[in-house]
C-alpha positions as CSV (number, residue, x, y, z in Angstrom):
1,X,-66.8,-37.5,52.7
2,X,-65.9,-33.8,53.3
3,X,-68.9,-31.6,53.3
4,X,-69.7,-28.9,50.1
5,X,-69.7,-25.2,50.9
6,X,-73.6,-25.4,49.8
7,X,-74.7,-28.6,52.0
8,X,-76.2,-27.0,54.5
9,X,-78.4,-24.3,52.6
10,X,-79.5,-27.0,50.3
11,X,-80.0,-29.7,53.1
12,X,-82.4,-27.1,55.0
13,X,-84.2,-26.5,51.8
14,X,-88.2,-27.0,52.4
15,X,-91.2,-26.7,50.1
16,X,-94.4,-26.3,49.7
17,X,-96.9,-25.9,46.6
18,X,-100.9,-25.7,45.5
19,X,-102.4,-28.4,43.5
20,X,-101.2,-28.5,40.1
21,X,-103.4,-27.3,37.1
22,X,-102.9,-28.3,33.5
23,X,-102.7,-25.9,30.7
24,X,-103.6,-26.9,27.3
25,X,-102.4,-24.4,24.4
26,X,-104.3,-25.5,21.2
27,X,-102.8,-24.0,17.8
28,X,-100.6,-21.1,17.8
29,X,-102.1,-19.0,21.2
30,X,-100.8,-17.6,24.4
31,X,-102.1,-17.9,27.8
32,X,-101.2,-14.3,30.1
33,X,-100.4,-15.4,33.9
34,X,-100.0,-12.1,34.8
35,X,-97.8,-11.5,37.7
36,X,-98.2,-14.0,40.7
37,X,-97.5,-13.1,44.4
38,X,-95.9,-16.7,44.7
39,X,-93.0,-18.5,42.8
40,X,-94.7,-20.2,39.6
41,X,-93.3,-23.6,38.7
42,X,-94.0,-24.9,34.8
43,X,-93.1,-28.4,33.9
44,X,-93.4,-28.7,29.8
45,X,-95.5,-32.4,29.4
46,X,-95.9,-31.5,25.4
47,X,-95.6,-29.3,22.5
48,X,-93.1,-26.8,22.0
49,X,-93.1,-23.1,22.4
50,X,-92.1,-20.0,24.9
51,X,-92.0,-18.5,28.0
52,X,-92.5,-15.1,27.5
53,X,-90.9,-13.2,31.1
54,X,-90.9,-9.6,31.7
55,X,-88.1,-7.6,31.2
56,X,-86.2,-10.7,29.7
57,X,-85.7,-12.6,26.6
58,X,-88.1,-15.5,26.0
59,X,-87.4,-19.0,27.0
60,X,-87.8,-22.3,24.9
61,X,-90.2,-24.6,26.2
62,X,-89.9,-28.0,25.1
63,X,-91.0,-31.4,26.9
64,X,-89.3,-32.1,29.7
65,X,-88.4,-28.5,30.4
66,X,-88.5,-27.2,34.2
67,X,-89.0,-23.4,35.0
68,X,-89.2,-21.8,38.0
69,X,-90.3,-17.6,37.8
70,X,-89.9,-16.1,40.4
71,X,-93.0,-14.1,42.5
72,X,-93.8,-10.8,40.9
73,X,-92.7,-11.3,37.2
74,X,-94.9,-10.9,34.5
75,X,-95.1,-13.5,32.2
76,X,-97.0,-15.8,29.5
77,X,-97.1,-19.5,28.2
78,X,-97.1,-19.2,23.9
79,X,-97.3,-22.2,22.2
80,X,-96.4,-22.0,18.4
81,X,-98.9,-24.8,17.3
82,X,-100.0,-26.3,14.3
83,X,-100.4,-22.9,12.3
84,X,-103.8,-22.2,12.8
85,X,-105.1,-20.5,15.8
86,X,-106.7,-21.5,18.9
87,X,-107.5,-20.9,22.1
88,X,-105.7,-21.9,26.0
89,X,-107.7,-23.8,28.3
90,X,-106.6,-24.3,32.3
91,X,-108.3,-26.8,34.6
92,X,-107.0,-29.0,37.7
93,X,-104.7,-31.8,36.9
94,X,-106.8,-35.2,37.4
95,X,-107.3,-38.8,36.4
96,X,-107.6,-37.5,32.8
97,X,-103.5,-36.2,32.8
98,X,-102.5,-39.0,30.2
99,X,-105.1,-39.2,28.0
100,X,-105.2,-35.2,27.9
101,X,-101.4,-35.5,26.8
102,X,-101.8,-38.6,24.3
103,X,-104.8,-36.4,22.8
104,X,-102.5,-33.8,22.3
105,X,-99.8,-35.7,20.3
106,X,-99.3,-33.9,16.6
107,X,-102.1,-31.9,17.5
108,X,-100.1,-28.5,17.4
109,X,-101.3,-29.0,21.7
110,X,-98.7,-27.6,24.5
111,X,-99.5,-29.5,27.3
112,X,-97.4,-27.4,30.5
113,X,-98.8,-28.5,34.2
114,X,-98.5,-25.4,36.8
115,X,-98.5,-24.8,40.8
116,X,-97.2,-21.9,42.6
117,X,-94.6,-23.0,45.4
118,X,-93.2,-21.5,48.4
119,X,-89.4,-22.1,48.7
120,X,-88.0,-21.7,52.1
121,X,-85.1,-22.8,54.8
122,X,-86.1,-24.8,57.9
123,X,-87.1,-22.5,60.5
124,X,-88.6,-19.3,57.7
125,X,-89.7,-18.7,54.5
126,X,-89.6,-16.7,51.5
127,X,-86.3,-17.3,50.3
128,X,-87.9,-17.9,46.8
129,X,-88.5,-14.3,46.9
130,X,-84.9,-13.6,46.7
131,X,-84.8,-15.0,43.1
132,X,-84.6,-12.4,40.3
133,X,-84.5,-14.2,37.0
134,X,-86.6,-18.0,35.9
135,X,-84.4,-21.0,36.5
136,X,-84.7,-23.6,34.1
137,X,-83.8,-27.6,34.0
138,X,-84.0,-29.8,31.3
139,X,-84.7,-32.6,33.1
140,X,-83.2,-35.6,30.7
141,X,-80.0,-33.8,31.3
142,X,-80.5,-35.3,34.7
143,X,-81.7,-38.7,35.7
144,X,-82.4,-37.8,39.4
145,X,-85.2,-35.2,38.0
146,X,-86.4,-36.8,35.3
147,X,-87.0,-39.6,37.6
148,X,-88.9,-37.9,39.9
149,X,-90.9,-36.1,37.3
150,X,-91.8,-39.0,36.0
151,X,-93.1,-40.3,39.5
152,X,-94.7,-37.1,39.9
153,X,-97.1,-37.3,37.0
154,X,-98.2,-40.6,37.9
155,X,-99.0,-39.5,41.1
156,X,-101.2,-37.1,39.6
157,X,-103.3,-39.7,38.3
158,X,-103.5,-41.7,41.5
159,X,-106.2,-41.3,44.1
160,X,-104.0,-42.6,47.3
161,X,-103.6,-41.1,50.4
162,X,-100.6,-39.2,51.0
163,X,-100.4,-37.3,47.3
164,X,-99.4,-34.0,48.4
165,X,-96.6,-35.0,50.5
166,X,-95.3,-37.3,47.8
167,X,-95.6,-34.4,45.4
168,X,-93.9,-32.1,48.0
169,X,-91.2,-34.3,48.2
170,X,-90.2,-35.3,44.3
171,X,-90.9,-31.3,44.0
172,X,-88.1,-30.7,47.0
173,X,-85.6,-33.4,45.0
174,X,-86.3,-31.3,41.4
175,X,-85.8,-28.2,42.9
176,X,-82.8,-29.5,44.7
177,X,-81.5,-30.9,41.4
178,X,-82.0,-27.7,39.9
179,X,-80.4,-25.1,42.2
180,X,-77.3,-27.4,42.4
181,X,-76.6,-27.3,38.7
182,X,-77.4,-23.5,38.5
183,X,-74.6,-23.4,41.5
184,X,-72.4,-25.4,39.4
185,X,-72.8,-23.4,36.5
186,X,-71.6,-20.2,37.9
187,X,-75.6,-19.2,37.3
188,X,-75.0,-15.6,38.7
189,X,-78.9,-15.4,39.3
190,X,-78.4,-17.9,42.2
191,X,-74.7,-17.0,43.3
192,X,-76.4,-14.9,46.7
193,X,-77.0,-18.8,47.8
194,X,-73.8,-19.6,48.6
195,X,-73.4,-16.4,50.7
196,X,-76.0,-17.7,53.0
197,X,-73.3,-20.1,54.3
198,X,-71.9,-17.4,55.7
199,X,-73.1,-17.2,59.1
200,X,-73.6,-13.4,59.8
201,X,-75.2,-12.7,56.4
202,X,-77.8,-15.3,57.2
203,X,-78.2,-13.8,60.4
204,X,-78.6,-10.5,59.2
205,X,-81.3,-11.9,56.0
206,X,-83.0,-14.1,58.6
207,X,-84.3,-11.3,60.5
208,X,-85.9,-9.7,57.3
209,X,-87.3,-13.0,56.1
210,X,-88.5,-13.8,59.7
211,X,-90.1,-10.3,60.1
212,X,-89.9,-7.8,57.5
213,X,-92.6,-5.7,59.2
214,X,-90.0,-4.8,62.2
215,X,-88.4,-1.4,62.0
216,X,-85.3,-2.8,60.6
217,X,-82.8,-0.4,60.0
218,X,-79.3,-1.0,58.0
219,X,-77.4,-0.4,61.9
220,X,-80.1,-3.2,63.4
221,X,-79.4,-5.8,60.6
222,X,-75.4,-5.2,61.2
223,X,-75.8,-6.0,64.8
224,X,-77.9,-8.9,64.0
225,X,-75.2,-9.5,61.5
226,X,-72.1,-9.5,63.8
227,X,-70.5,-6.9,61.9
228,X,-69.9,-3.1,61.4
229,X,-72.5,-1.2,59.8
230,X,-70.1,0.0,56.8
231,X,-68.8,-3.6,56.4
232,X,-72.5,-5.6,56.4
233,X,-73.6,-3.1,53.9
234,X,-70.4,-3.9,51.5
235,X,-70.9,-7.6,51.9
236,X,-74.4,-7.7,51.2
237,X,-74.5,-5.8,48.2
238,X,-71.5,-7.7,47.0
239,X,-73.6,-11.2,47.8
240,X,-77.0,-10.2,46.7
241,X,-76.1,-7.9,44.4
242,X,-78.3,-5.0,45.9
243,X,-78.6,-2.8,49.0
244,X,-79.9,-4.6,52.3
245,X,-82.5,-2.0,53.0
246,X,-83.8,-2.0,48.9
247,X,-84.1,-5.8,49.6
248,X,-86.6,-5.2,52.9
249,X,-88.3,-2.8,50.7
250,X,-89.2,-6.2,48.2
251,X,-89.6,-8.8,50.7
252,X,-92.4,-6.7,52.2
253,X,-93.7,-5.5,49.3
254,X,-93.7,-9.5,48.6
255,X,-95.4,-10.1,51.4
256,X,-98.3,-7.8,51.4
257,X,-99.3,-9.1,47.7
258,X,-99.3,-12.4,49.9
259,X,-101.6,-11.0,52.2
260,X,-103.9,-8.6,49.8
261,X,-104.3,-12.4,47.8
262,X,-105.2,-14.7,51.0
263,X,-106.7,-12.4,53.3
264,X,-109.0,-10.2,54.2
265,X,-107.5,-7.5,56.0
266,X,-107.7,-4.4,55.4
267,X,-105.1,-2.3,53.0
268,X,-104.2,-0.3,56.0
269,X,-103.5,-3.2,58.4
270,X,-101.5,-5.0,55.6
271,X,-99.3,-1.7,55.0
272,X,-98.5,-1.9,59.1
273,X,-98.1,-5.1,59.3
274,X,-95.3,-5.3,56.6
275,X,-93.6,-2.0,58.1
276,X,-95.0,0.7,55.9
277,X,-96.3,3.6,58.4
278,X,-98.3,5.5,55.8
279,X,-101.1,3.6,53.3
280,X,-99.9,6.7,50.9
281,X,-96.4,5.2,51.2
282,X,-97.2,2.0,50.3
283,X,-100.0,2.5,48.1
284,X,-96.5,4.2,46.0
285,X,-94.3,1.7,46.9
286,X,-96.7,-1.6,46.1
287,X,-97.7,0.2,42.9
288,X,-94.1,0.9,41.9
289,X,-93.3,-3.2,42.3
290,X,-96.9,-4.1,41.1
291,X,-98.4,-1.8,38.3
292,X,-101.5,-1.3,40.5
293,X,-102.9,-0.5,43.3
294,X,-103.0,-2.6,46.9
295,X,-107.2,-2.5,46.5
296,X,-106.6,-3.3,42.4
297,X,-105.0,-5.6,43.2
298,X,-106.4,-7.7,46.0
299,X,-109.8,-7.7,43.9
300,X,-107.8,-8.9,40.6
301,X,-106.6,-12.1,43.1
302,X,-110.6,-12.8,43.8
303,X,-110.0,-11.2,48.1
304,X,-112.7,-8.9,49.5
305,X,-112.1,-5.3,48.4
């Protein structure tokens, strides 16, 4: 069996994600998620409605429906309901999961359980923070998925050792399932994927991903690259569809919201340690990519101030 130009990126795929929640939409409401410094993965359990995204048109939800949104993107669940209004309620998914969805049945109830995920090769991370756009899965359109969704609720309503690794797992076969078909599709959100194949534009990305607080200029990342400055710089935009150095700028813009949300450094040691040398800089920068302020928002994530 000859190997597929993607094999290797997917095969090094790894995954992580925090325990799910469960979001209940009652009647005709919409639940804000603002914008998270992670990836945001929605499976739809019940109910039909939206996926309202930032900057972008909104997305059906209906059961069975998979979305990933990327880190940094605005968005909403709205559920359409019964016609009378209501009210969204979130809480950790538990031993109640079925009878919360059978409850919900007719009700005018969207029933959509949530994590955020890290999405990275074998060896880094962060390569989640590349995406640009949601990617969605209907997952009866593909027994593999709908499979291991199916496993995966039921795990959340187990109590045996081992949950989060089976969860990581079915999560790494979905996620798998859905980059694939997105590959297949032409999906030009996800077309930079098949340009980490090549080995000197991974080279040149793995440094940022590895390290994007390092002085990386366009002339280090070509040497790390294996190439001439001028022609790293045409590749890369013509892979990822933007400049190398405009990409730095987001992974470490990317990474300090990661910071500001699980530690408790200081704004000044986070601006250094992702390669801004001013705060002034990156106070403009973060706010540019963010809406708000490093110290805004640090204390909207629940972080000392």
């Amino acid at each position: 069996m000859s190997e597929h130009p993607h094999d290797r990126i997917l095969d090094a795929l790894e995954i992580s994600a925090e325990p799910f929640a469960i979001c209940a939409l009652e009647g005709a409401c919409s639940m804000g998620l603002g914008r998270n410094p992670r990836a945001t993965l929605h499976y739809v359990l019940g109910g039909r409605g939206a996926l309202s995204v930032q900057g972008g048109a909104p997305l059906d939800l209906v059961p069975g429906r998979l979305v990933l949104v990327p880190a940094s993107l605005r968005h909403s669940l709205v559920n359409r309901g019964g016609g009378q209004a209501g009210m969204p309620a979130c809480r950790p998914a538990g031993l109640d999961l079925e009878e919360h969805v059978a409850r919900g049945e007719g009700a005018g109830v969207m029933v959509v359980l949530c994590s955020t995920i890290s999405l990275g090769l074998r060896g880094t991370h962060g390569l989640v923070d590349l995406l640009r756009a949601p990617l969605g899965l209907n997952v009866a359109d593909s027994p593999v998925a709908a499979q291991a969704m199916s496993a995966l609720v039921a795990e959340m309503g187990s109590d045996r050792a081992g949950q989060r690794a089976m969860v990581r797992a079915l999560l790494l076969q979905c996620l798998i399932e859905m980059l694939r078909d997105r590959l297949e599709a032409g999906d030009p959100g996800v077309t930079w994927l098949g340009a980490l194949a090549d080995p000197g534009l991974w080279r040149g990305l793995r440094a940022m991903l590895d390290d994007p607080g390092r002085p990386h200029t366009l002339d280090s990342l070509a040497q790390a690259a294996g190439m001439s400055r001028s022609r790293f710089a045409a590749r890369f935009q013509a892979a990822y569809g933007q400049g190398a150095m405009t990409l730095l700028r987001d992974l470490r813009l990317a990474r300090a919201a990661q910071m500001l949300t699980e530690r408790r450094a200081p704004v000044d040691m986070v601006a250094r340690a992702v390669g801004f040398r001013s705060r002034s800089a990156f106070t403009r920068a973060f706010v540019a990519m963010w809406g708000e302020t490093p110290r805004a928002f640090r204390g909207r994530a629940g972080a000392a101030p």
